[in-house]
N, C-alpha and C positions, 0 to 999 in steps of 0.2 A: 504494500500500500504506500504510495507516494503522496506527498503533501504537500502542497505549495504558500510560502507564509510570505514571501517579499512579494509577488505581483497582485497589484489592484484594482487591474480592472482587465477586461478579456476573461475571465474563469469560466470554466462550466462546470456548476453541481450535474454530475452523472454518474456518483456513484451508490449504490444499493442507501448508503446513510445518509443521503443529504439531496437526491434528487426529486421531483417532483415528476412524476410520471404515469399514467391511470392505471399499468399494471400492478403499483404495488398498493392500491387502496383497500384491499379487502384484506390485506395480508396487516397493512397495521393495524387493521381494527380487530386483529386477531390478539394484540399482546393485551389488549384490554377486556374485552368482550365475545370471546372467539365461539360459544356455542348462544349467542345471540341469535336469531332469522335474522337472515341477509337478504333473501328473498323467496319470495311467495307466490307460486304459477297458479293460477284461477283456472277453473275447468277446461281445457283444451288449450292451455298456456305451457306444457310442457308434454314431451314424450315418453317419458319413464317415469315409473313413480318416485325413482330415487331425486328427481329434479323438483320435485313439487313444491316442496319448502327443503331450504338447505341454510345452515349457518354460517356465519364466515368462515369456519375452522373449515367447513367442507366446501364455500363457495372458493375459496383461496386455492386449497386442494387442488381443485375439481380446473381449477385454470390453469395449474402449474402441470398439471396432466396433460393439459389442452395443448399448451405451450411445447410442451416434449414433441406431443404427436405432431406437430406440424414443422418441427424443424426433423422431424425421421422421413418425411416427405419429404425433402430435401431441398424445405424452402429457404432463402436467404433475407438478412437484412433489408427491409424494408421491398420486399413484396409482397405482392397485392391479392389479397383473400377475397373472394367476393362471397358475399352473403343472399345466399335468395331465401329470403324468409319473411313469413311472420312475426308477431311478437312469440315468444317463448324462455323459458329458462336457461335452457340450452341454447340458444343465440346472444343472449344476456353472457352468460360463461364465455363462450367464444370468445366475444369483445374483448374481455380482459384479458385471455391467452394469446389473442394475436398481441394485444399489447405488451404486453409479457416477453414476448417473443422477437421484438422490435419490430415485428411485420405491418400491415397497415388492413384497417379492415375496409371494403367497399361492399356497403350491404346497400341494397337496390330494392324498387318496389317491384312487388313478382310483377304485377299492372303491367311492367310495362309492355310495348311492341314489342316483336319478334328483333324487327330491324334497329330499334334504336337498342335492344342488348345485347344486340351484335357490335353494334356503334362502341358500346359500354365498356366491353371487353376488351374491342381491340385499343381505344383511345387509353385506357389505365393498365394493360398488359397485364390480365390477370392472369395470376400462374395456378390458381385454387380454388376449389369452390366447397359449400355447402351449401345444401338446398333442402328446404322441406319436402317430406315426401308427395302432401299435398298437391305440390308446382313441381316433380320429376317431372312427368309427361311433357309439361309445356317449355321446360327448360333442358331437357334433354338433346336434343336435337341442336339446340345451337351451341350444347358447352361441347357436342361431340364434333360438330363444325369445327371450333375455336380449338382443336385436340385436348380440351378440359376433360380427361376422363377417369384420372385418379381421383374421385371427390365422392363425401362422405353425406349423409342423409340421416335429416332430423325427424324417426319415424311419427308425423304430425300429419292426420288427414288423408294416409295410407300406409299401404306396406314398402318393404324398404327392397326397394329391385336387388335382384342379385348379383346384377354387377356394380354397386355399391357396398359401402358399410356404414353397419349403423352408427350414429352418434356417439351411446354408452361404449360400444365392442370397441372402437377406435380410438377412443382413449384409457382402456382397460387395462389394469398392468404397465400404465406408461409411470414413471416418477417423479412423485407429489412435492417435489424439492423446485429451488426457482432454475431457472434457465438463466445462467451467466450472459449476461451483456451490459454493455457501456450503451445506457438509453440517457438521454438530457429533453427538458422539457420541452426545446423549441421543436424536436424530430417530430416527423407527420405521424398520427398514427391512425386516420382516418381518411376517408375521401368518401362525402357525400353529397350527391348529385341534389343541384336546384333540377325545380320543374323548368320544362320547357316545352310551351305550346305553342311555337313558332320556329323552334331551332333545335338543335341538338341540348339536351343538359349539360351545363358544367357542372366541373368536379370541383368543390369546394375542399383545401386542404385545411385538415385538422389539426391541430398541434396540441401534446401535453398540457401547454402552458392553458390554450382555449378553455379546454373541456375543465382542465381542474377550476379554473377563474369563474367560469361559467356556473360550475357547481358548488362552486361559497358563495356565490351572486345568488343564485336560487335558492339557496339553504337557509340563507337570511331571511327572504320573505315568506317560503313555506313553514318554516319553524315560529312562526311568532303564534303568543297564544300558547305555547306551550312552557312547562315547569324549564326544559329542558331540550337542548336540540336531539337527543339522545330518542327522546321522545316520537322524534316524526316518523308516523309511516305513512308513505307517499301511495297513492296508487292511479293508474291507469291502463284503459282500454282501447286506447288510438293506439295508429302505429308511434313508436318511438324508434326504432331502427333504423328506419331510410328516410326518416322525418327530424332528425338531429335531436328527437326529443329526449334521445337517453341521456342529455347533459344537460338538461330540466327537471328530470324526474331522477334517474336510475342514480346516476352520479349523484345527486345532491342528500339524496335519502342516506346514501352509502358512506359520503364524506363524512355526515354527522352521526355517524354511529345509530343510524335510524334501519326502517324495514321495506322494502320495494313489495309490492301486492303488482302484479304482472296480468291484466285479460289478455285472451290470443288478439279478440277486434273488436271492434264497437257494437257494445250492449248495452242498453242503460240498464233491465234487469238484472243482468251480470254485473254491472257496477255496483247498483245499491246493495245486493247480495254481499257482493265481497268488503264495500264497506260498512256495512252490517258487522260480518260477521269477522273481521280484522283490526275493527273499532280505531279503522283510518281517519286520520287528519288534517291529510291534504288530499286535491285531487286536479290531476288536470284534464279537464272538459273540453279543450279545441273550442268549442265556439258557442257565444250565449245559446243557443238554440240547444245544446247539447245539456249545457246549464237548466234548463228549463224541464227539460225531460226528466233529470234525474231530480229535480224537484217535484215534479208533478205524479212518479211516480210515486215516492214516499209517501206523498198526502194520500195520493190512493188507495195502497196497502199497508195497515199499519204495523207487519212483519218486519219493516225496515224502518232501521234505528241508524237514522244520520246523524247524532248530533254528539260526536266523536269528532265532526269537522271544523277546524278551525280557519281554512283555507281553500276557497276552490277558485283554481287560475283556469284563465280562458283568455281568447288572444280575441282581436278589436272585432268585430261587427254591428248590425244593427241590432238594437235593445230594446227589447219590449221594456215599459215603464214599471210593471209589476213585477219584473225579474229578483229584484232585490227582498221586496215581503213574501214573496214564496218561496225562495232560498231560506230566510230565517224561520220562516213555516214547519217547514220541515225541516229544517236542522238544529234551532234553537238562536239565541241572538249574539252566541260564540264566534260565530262564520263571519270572515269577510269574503268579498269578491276581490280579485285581484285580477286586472287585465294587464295583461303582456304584448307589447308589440317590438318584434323585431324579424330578424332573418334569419335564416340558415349561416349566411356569412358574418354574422353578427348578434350573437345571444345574448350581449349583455346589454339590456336595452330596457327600454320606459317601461314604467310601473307605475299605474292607476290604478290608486285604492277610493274605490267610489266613496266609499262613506268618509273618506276623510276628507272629500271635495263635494258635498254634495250640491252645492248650485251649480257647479262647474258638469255633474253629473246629470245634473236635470237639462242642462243644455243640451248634452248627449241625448235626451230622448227627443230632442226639436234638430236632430242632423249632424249639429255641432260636435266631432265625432275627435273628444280629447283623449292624448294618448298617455297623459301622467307626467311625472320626469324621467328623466333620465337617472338610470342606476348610477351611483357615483364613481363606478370605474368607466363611465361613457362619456367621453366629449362630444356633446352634441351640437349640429347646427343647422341651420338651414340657409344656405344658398340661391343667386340668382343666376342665369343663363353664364352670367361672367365671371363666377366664383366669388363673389361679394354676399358678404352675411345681408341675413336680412332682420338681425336684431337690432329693436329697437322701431320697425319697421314694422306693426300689427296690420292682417289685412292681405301682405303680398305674399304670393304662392311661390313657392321654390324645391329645392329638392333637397330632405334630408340629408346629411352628411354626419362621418363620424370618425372619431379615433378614442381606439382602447384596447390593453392587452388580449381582448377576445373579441378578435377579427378575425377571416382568414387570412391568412396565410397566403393565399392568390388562388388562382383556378388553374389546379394541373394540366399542364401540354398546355395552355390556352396564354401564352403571354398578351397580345393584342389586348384579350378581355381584362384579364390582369391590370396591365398600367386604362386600361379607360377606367375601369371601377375604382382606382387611388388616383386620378387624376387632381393634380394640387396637393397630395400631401393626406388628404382626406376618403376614406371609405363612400362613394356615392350610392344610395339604396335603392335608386329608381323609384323612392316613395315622394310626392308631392304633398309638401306639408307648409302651413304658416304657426307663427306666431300670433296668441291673443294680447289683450291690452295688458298684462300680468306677464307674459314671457312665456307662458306655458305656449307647446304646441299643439297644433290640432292638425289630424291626419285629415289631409284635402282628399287622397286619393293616388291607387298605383297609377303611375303615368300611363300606362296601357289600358287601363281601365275608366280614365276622366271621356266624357265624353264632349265634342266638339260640334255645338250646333249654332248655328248665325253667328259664328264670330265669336261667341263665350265659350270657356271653357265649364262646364260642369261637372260638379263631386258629384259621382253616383252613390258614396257613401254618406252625403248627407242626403240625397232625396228618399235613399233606402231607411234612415235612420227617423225621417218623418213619415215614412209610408206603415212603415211598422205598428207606429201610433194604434193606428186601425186595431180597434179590437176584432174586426175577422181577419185579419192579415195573420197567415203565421210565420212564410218565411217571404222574402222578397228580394230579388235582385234587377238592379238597374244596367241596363247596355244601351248602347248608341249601336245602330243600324242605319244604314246609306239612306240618304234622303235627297230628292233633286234639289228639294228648295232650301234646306236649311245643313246640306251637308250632312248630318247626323242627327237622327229624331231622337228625342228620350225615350225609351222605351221599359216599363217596372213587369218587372214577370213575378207571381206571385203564386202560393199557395195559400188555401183560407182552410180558419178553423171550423166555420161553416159556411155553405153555400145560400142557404133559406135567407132570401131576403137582402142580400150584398149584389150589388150590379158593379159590370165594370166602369158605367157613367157616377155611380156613387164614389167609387175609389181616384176618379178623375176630377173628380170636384174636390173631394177632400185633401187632395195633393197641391189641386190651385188656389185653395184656402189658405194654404200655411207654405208656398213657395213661392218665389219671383215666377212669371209668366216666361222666362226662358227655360228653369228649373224644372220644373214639372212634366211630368210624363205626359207625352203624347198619345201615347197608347199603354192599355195596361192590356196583359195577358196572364189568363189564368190558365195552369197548370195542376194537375195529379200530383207532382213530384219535381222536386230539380234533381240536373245531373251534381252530382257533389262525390267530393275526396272521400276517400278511407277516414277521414279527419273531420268529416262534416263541413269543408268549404266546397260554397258553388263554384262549380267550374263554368265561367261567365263563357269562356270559348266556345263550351259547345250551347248554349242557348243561340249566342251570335251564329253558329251556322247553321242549326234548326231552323232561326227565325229569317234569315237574312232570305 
């Protein structure tokens, strides 16, 4: 062991005692609390029964296992694992062993094209795979294209082909001790693909430093309300895998010596169930509407005992006005809401706690669509076309900007995209935002998504945020579609809580009652259903080419 005591600056902490790195978080919370639950698979969250609930002493274990088996495959130094999975325990494991292992994990939504996982493959040069058995069939065929055909299957949703091996058999017998490497926090140990409904996805690099920062940023405000951060058990039912959410949820639970509750996909019965029966504390719900459900269901069934929650985060949408009294309804008046907005390239981002703004929150039910502040390890700003703040400046629309230890890192193989997104020094979000008369921001809108008619730009997120109002509205989303005369009509596609008695001249009026006359939908369309994410966001794209 070598020490260096004269130079002061250039170092890297990268050794077993002094680095920061996500392979060793389960392992320290072992010298304190090592048959504590680390975490907790929900019915169809895991493949064996031995993954169902596991403690640190065994989730540590079970990754150093992980970590063996994949360097006896004869992977190297930071190559690329791809994950095609669901949620499970056994993909949760992974994570930590490729980390472990210095490799990098790319876990991907099964969702996607044939052609863009091909795209996927070949762009990040995966050398590994594991795959649900669920998604063999549909992934088979191209990891046998791509010569992926040494790879291992998580039996979830089928049987495990026989030219595979199972999960548990694959790491059976391999040595619970760590895997020797020189890892330092800034190394990538992820790569998770942004959406893209126009282009290829990029790969957002992940660095040690990201995910750990990320997960004390969210530790802090998941744990309030509690004796103890020791205390939190986090849970959720969206994907967190290929959604960066496991450095929201899985990480932050973990860092505080807390317990992870894991559903395979979204259920809100399966949710209140499990925090029922878990006497969970936090939760993350993806999106008010999501909120709404797991509230409505408790009041329904009085089997489920929510009020173990002292925290349910959700990220920005339109908000029914009654969300907040039937949250505490059903959960007791313990619970806050907590809305999060930020990015994949960017986690450590605004936090709005409604009750601690509530006039600033009642404007949120009239469009006014406030995003909180900024976490304090976030420099935040907002931007004009020429790189000039527009603080101070309440009123004008610009594009968020930001700098903080938990960014990416850039977009692997993608330089061009790279230096445009840090153009000037600052992280660009492609979010369209202003400042109010106080400094606080208000999300205007993604720039892809404002819509452009006679000359004004229009937030679809505030007409969506007063079309909601509407006690029959339940869900609603606003697009622009081609118009001769005005270039882009407004257009609100909505679902209703009932149809008896709602027209869509009634929903047309009451949108030109509380909107400027350029703001207002032109047309409203009612629908059965939106097309929406694994995550409950509408996917605004494909309504635009249904309707267009």
């Amino acid at each position: 062991m070598n020490f260096d005591v004269t130079t002061l600056h250039g170092r890297r902490a990268d050794q077993r005692w002094n680095r920061m790195v996500v392979g060793d978080v389960l392992e320290r919370v072992t010298w304190s609390e090592p048959d504590k639950t680390a975490l907790v698979g929900w019915t169809g969250a895991y493949g064996s029964e031995e993954f169902s609930r596991v403690s640190y002493r065994q989730a540590d274990a079970c990754a150093n296992r992980i970590a063996h088996a994949l360097r006896d495959e004869g992977l190297e130094r930071g190559d690329r694992v791809l994950l095609y999975c669901e949620n499970s325990v056994e993909a949760v494991l992974l994570l930590f062993g490729i980390a472990k292992a210095g490799l990098v994990g790319v876990p991907v939504n099964p969702n996607l094209a044939p052609d863009v996982l091909i795209w996927v493959i070949d762009h990040v040069d995966i050398k590994f795979a594991v795959v649900d058995a669920e998604f063999r069939s549909r992934a088979g065929g191209v990891l046998d294209a791509a010569g992926i055909r040494n790879t291992v299957t998580i039996p979830i949703g089928g049987p495990v082909p026989a030219d595979t091996r199972s999960f548990a058999d694959w790491i059976d017998g391999k040595p619970e001790t760590e895997v020797e490497e020189v890892l330092h926090a800034d190394d990538i140990w992820s790569l998770v693909f942004t959406s893209g409904t126009t282009s290829m996805p990029k790969a957002s690099m992940t660095s040690h430093t990201y995910s750990y920062i990320t997960a004390f940023a969210y530790a802090m405000s998941l744990s309030r309300g509690l004796d103890n951060e020791r205390d939190l058990t986090m849970c959720t039912f969206l994907p967190i895998l290929y959604h960066c959410g496991h450095n929201s949820t899985v990480l932050p639970a973990l860092i505080s010596g807390g317990t992870m509750v894991l559903g395979r996909r979204p259920d809100p019965v399966g949710l209140a169930e499990a925090v029922t029966a878990e006497r969970v504390t936090a939760v993350w719900a993806g999106s008010p509407a999501w909120v709404l459900k797991l509230a409505d269901i408790a009041l329904e069934q009085e089997r489920f005992d929510l009020t173990g929650l002292t925290v349910v985060m959700f990220s920005w949408g339109a908000i029914r006005p009654d969300i907040g009294e039937r949250l505490r309804s059903a959960c007791g008046d313990d619970v806050k809401m907590l809305e999060v907005f930020g990015q994949t390239e960017a986690m450590s981002c605004y936090r709005f706690w409604p009750d601690s703004e509530p006039e600033k929150f009642r404007q949120s039910m009239n469009g006014v669509n406030y995003v909180g502040h900024p976490n304090p390890m976030l420099a935040a700003n907002i931007v004009d076309f020429d790189g000039e703040s527009l603080r101070g400046r309440p009123g004008e629309a610009g594009e968020a900007v930001y700098r903080s230890p938990v960014l990416t890192a850039g977009y692997y193989n993608d330089l061009p995209a790279t230096e445009e997104a840090f153009r000037g020094g600052w992280f660009h979000s492609g979010d369209s935002c202003t400042y109010d008369d106080d400094g606080m921001q208000i999300m205007v809108d993604r720039y892809k998504d404002i819509v452009k008619s006679g000359g004004e730009n229009i937030s679809s997120v505030r007409v969506e945020g007063v079309l909601s109002t509407h006690p029959a509205v339940e869900r609603v989303a606003v697009i622009g579609l081609p118009d001769e005369k005005w270039g882009e009509r407004v257009v609100a596609v909505v679902t209703l809580r009932q149809t008896d008695g709602t027209s869509v001249d009634e929903l047309l009026e009451f949108s030109r009652a509380r909107l400027a006359g350029h703001e207002a939908p032109k047309q409203v369309v009612v629908v059965d259903s939106m097309p929406e994410t694994v995550g409950g966001k509408i996917m605004k794209y494909k309504l635009r080419e249904l309707l267009s």
